[in-house]
C-alpha positions as CSV (number, residue, x, y, z in Angstrom):
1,X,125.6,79.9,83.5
2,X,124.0,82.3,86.3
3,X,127.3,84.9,85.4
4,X,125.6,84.9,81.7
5,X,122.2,85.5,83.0
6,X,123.6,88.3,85.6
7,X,125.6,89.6,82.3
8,X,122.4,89.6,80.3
9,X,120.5,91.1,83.2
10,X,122.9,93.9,83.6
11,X,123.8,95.1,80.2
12,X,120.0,95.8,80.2
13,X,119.9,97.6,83.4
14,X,119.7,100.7,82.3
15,X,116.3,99.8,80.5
16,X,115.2,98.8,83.8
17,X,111.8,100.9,84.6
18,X,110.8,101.5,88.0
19,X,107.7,99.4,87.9
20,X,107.9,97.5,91.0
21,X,106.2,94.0,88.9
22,X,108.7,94.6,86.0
23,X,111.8,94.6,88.6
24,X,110.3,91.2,90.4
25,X,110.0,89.7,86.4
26,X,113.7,90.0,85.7
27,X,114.7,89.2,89.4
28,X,112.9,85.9,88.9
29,X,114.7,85.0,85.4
30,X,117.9,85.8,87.4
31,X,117.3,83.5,90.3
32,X,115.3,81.0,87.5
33,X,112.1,81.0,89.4
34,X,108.3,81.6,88.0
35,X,107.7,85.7,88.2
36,X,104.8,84.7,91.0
37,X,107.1,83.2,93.4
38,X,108.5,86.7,94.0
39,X,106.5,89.1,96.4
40,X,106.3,91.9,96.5
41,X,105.8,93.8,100.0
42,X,103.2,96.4,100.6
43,X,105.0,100.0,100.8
44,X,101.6,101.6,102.5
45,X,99.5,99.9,105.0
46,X,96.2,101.3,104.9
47,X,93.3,100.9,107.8
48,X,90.0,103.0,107.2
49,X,90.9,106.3,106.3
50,X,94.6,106.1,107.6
51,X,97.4,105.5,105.5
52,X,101.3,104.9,106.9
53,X,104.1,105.1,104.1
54,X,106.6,102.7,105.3
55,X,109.7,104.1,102.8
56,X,108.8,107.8,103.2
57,X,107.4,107.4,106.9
58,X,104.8,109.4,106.6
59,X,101.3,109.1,108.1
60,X,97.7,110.8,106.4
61,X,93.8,110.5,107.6
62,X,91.6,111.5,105.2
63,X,94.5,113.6,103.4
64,X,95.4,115.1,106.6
65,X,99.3,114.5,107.5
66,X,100.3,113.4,110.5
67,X,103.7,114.0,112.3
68,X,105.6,111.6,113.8
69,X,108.1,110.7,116.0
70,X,110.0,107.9,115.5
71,X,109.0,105.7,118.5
72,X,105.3,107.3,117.5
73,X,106.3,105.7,113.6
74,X,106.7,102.3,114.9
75,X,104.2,101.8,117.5
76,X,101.3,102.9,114.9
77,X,103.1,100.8,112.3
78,X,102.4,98.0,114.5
79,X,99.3,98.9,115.9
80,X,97.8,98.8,112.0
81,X,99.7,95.6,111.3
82,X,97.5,94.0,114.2
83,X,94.5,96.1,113.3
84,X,91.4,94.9,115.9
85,X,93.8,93.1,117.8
86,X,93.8,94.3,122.1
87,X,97.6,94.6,122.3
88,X,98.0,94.8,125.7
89,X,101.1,97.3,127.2
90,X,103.3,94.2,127.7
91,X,103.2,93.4,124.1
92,X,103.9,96.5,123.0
93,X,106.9,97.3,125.1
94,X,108.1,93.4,124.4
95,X,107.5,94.5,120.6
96,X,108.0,98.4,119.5
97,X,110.3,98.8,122.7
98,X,111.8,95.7,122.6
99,X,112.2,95.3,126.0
100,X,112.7,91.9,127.4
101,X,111.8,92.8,130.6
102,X,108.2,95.1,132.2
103,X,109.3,98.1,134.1
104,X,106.7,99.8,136.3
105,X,106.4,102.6,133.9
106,X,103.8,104.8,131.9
107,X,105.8,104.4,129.0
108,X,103.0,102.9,126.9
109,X,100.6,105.6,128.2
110,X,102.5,108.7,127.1
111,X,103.0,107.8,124.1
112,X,99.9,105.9,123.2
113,X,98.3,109.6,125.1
114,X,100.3,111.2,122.1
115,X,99.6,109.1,119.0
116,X,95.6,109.3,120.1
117,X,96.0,113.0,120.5
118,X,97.3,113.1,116.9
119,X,95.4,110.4,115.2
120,X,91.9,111.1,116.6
121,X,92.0,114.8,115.1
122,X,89.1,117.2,116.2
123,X,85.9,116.4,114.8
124,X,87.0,112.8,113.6
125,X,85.5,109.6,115.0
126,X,88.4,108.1,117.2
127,X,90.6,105.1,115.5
128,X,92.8,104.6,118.5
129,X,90.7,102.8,121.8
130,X,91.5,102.3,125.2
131,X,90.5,99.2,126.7
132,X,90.3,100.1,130.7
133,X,92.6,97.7,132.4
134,X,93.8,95.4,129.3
135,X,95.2,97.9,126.5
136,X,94.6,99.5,123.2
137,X,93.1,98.8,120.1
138,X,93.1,100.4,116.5
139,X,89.9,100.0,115.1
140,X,88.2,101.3,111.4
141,X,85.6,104.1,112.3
142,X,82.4,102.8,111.8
């Protein structure tokens, strides 16, 4: 029964569009579930005027691009996904570094120092917060 639906599914495939809602549709008919038990993830995360593509990894404010590094990629990936949120240098070395133990290091600052620098562009109001003593925070310009 699910090799005739896979069959069915297939021959088609080359009708297959590249809408993202169409491609959840037949996956449900192929796994026999109701089209809304399928999500679909979120390809951008967006806070304020800053945008992060997570498939092309590419980062904008306000149409501007912004280039970064890898470990730069990840640690404002995270820092939008906990938007508001103090994320304090432990977290952030337990989560983007995935260290699983806290070295006496500037680690966090150097490269939270860089992503400000290129976030917070000249004449912008800043996104990216420090919070003397306890750790960062992204916030929407107000």
């Amino acid at each position: 029964m699910r090799s005739d639906k896979i069959r069915d599914i297939s021959m088609n495939f080359d009708s297959i569009a590249v809408d993202p809602m169409e491609i959840a549709d037949r996956l449900a008919r192929l796994e026999g579930l109701p089209p809304t038990q399928i999500e679909i993830r979120k390809t951008v995360l967006q806070v304020g005027p800053l945008e992060l593509d997570l498939i092309e990894r590419t980062a904008e404010r306000a149409g501007r691009t912004i280039d970064l590094l890898p470990k730069e990629f990840w640690l404002l990936r995270y820092m939008m996904q906990h938007c508001d949120h103090l994320l304090t240098r432990r977290t952030l070395l337990e989560e983007v570094w995935h260290y699983r133990f806290m070295p006496k290091t500037n680690l966090v600052d150097v490269h939270m120092g860089r992503l400000r620098h290129k976030v917070n562009g000249p004449n912008e109001t800043p996104m990216i917060h420090s919070i003397r003593g306890a750790g960062f925070i992204l916030r929407t310009p107000s």
